[in-house]
C-alpha positions as CSV (number, residue, x, y, z in Angstrom):
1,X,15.4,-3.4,-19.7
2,X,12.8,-5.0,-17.6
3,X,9.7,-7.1,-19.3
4,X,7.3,-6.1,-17.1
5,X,4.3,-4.3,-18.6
6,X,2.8,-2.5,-15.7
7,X,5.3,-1.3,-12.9
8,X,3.3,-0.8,-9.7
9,X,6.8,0.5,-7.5
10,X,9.1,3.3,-8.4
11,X,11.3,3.8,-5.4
12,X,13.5,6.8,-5.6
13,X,16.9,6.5,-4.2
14,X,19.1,9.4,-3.7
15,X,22.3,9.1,-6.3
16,X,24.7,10.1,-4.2
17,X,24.5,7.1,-1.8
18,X,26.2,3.7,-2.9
19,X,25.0,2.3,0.5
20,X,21.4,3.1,-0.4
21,X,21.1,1.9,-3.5
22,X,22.6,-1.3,-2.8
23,X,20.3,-1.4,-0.5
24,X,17.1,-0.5,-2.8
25,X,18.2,-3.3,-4.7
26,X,16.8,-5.5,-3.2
27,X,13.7,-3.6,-1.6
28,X,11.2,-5.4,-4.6
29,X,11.1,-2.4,-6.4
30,X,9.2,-2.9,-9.9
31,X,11.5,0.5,-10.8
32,X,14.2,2.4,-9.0
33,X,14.5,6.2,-9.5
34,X,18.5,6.8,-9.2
35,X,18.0,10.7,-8.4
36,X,19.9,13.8,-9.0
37,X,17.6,16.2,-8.2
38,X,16.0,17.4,-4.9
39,X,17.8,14.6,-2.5
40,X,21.2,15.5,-3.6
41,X,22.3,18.5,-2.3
42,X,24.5,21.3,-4.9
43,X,27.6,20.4,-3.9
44,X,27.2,16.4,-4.3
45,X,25.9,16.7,-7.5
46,X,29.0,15.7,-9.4
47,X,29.9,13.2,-7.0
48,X,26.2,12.2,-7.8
49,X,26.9,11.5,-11.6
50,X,30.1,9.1,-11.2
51,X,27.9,7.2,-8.2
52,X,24.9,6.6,-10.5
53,X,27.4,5.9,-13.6
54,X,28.7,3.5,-11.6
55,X,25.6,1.9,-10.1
56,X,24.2,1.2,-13.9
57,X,27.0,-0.3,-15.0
58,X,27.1,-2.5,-12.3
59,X,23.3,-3.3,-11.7
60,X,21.8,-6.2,-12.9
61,X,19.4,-6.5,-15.8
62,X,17.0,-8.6,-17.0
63,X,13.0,-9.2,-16.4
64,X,13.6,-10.3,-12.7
65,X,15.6,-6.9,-12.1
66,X,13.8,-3.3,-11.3
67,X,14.0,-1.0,-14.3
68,X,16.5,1.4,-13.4
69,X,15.5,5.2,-14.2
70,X,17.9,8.6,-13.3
71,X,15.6,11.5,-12.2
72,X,18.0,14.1,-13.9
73,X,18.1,18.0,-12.7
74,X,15.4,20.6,-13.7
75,X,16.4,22.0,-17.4
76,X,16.7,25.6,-17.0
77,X,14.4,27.5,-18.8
78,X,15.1,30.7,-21.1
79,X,18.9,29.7,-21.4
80,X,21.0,28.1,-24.4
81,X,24.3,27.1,-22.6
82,X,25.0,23.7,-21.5
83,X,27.1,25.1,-19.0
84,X,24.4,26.4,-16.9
85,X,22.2,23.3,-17.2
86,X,22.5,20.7,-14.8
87,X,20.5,18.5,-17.2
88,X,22.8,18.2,-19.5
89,X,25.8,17.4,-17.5
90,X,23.5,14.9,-15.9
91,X,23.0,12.9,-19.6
92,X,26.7,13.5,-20.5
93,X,27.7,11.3,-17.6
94,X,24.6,8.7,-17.0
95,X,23.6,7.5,-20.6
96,X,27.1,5.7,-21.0
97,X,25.6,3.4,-18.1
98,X,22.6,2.9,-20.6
99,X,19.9,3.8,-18.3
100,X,16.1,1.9,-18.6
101,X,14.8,5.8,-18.6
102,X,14.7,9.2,-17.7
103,X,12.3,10.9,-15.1
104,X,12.2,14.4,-16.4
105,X,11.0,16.7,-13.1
106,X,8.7,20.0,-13.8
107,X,7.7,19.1,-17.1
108,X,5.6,21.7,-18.8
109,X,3.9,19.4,-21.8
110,X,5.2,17.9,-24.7
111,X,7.6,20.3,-26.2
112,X,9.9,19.2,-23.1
113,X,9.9,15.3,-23.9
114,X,10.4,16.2,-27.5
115,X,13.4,18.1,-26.5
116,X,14.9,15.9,-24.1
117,X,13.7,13.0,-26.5
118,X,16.2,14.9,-29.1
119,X,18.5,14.7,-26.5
120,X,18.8,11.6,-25.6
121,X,19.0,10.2,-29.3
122,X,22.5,12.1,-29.7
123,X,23.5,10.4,-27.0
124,X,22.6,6.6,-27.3
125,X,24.3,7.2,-30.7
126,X,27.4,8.0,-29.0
127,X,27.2,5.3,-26.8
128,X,26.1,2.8,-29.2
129,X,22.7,1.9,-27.6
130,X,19.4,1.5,-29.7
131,X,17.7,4.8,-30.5
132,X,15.2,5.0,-28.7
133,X,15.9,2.5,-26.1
134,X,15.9,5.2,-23.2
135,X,12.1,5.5,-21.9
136,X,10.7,8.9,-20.3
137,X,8.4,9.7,-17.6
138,X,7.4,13.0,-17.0
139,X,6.3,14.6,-13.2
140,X,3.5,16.3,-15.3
141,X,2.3,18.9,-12.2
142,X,5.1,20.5,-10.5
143,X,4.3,24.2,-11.8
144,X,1.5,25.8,-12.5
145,X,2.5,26.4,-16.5
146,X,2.6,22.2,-16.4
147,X,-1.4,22.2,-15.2
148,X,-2.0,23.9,-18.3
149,X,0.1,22.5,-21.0
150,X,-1.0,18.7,-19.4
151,X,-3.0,17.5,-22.3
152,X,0.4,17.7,-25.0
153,X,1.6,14.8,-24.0
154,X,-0.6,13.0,-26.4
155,X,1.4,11.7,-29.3
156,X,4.4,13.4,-29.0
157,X,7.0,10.8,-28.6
158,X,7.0,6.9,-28.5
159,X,9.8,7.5,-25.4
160,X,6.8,8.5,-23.1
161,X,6.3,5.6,-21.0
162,X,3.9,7.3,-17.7
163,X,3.3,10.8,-16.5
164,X,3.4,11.5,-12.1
165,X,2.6,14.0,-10.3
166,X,3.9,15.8,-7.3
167,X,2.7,18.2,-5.1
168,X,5.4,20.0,-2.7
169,X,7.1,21.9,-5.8
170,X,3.4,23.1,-6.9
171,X,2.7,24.2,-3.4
172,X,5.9,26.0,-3.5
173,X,5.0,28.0,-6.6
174,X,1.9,28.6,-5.9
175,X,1.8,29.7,-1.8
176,X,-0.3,27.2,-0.7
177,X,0.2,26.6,3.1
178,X,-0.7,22.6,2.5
179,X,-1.4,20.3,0.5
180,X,-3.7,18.0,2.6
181,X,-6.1,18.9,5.2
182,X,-6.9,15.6,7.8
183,X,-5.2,13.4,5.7
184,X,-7.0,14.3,2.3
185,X,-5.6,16.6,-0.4
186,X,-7.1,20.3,-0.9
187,X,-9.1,20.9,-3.9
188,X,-5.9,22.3,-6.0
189,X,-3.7,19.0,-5.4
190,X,-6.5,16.7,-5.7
191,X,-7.4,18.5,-9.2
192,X,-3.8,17.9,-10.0
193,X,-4.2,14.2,-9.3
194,X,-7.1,13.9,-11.4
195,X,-5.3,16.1,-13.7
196,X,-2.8,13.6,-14.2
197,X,-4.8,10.2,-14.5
198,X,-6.8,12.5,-17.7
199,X,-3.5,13.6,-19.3
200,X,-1.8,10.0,-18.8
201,X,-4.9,8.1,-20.1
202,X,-4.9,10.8,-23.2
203,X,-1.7,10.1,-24.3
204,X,-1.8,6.1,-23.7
205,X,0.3,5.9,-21.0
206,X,0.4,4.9,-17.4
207,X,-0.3,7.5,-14.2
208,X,1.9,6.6,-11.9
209,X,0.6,8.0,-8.2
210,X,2.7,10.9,-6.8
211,X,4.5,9.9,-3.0
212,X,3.0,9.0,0.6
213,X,5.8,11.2,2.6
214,X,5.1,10.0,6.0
215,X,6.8,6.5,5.4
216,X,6.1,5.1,8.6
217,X,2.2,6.0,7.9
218,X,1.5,2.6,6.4
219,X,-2.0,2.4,7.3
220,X,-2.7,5.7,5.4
221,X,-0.4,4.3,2.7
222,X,-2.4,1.2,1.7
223,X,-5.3,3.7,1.4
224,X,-3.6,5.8,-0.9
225,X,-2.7,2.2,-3.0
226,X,-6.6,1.5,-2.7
227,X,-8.1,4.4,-3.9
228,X,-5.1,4.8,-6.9
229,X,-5.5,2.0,-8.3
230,X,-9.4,2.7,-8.0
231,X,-8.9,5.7,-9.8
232,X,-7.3,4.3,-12.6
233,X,-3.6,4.9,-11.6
234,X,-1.3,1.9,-12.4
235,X,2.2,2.7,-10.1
236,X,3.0,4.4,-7.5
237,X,5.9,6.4,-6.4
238,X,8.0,5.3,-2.9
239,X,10.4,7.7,-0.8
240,X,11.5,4.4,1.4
241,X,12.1,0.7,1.0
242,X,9.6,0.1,3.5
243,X,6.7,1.2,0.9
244,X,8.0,-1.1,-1.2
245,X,5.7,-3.9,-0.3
246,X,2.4,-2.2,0.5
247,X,2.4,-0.4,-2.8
248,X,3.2,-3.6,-4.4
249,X,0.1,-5.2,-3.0
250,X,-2.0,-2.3,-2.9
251,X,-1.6,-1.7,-7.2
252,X,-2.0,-5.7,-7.7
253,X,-6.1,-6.1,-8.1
254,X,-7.6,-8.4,-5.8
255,X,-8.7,-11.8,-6.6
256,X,-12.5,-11.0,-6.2
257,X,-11.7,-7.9,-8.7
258,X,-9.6,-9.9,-11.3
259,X,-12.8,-12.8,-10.8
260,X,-15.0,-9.8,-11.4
261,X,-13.3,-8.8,-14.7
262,X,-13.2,-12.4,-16.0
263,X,-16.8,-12.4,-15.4
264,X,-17.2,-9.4,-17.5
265,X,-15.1,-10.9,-20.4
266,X,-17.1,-13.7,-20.4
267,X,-20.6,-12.1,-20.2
268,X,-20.0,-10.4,-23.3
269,X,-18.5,-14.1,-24.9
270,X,-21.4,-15.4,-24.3
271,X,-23.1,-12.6,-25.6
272,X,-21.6,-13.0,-28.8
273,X,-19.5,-9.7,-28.3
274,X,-22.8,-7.8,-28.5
275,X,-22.9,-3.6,-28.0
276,X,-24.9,-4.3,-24.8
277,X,-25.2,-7.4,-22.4
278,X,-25.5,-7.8,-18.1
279,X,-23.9,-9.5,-15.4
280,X,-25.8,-9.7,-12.3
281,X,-29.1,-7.4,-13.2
282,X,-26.5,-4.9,-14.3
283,X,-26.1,-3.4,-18.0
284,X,-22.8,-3.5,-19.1
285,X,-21.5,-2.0,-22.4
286,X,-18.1,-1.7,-24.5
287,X,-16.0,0.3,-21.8
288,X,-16.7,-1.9,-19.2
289,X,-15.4,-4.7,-21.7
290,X,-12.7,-3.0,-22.1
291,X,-11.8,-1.9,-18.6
292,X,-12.2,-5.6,-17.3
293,X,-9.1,-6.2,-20.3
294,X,-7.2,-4.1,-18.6
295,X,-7.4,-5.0,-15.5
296,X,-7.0,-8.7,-16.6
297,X,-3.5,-7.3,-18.5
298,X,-0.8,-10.4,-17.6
299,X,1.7,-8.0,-15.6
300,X,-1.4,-7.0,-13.0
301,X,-1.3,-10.9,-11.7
302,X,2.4,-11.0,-10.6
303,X,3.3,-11.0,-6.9
């Protein structure tokens, strides 16, 4: 399991391709997403399973090495029988290669990451791994039931480790024609986003930005990495290597915003840790304190 505290790249990498997730390797991922979902196609999925089984077991671990998560299939809904759910066949193959985590896709609140939470315990018992070793992260806004059941994430299990969003599978499901107009997203995907960062930061976890599809739009990419980590999002998620490096430096505060938060830590020092003190003929009060802590958090200085 990596050390790292806040994980600003989660590269997804399609688990039915050994070549590419050698390759992701060594792309500087903070996180790799081995996935079983949308990029493998029905028919690969089994061949899927044994290629991500055998990429765990082989991948290096340690604090130096990306966290290694398995985006498993969509649990069915309405149905009992493990036979017709992909997600389980997904865990009865991958947790013996002890994954770092789980991304569970179109999750609809907490009731889900309790469930796959009680999942996931039988099987790191079988596999002799420590309960509760096997972190979850949740893509909080792919239906339009998930919009609504977004702030249940609070509390419900000590596997939740950051909530996503996406917006192509909500745009499916609700008939919206697109999700950005000139570059910027529409009001209902851009009240998803914000959806996100308020359920994330509700239930203590990190909101990890959804994907920048156009991968050779790096320009429009680092503006995405500005404004998320403006907005309070700590990670975001990458459909190609390439990303890799722009998100890393575009979720790593600057120096003159890290110098700015020291500033503030230090104003209210001085202050005696008063309610109430200023920093350049502005008032600042306990959440800015607190903000400029987080920001300062020893993860947010690595290159």
């Amino acid at each position: 399991m990596t050390g790292r505290e806040v994980m600003r790249s989660w590269l997804f990498v399609p688990g039915d391709s050994p070549r590419k997730i050698e390759k992701a390797f060594s792309a500087g991922a903070d996180a790799l997403i081995l996935d079983l979902e949308d990029s493998v196609a029905i028919p690969a999925k089994a061949l899927a399973r044994r290629t991500v089984l055998a990429a765990l077991r082989d991948a290096p671990r340690g604090d130096k090495s990306p966290a290694l998560y398995v985006r498993i299939n969509n649990p069915p809904r309405n149905t009992r029988d493990p036979g017709r759910n992909p997600a389980e066949s997904d865990l009865d193959i991958i947790m013996a290669g002890a994954p770092d985590g789980i991304m569970l896709p179109k999750a609809e609140g907490g009731a889900d990451i309790a469930l796959l939470s009680a999942r996931l315990a039988v099987r790191e018992a079988a596999h002799q791994l420590p309960d509760g070793s096997t972190k979850i992260v949740a893509l909080a806004t792919e239906t339009a039931a998930a919009i609504f059941a977004a702030g249940t994430y609070r509390g419900v299990d000590p596997r939740l480790a950051g909530l996503s969003w996406g917006a192509e599978d909500l745009a499916a499901e609700t008939g919206a024609l697109a999700t950005r107009v000139e570059g910027a997203w529409t009001a209902p995907f851009q009240l998803a986003r914000s959806i996100c960062i308020f359920a994330a930061a509700a239930a203590g976890v990190p909101a990890i930005d959804t994907v920048h599809i156009d991968f050779r739009d790096e320009a429009g990419l680092a503006r995405e990495c500005a404004a998320a980590l403006r907005d309070g999002f700590s990670g975001k998620l990458a459909i190609h290597p390439a990303q890799v490096p722009i998100i890393n430096e575009g979720l790593t505060p600057s120096p003159a915003q890290l110098d700015h938060a020291r500033r503030v830590v230090e104003a209210f020092r001085e202050s005696g840790e008063a309610g109430v003190t200023s920093l350049d003929g502005k008032m600042l009060d306990r959440p800015h304190l607190a903000a400029a802590k987080r920001l300062l958090g020893p993860a947010r200085t690595k290159s």
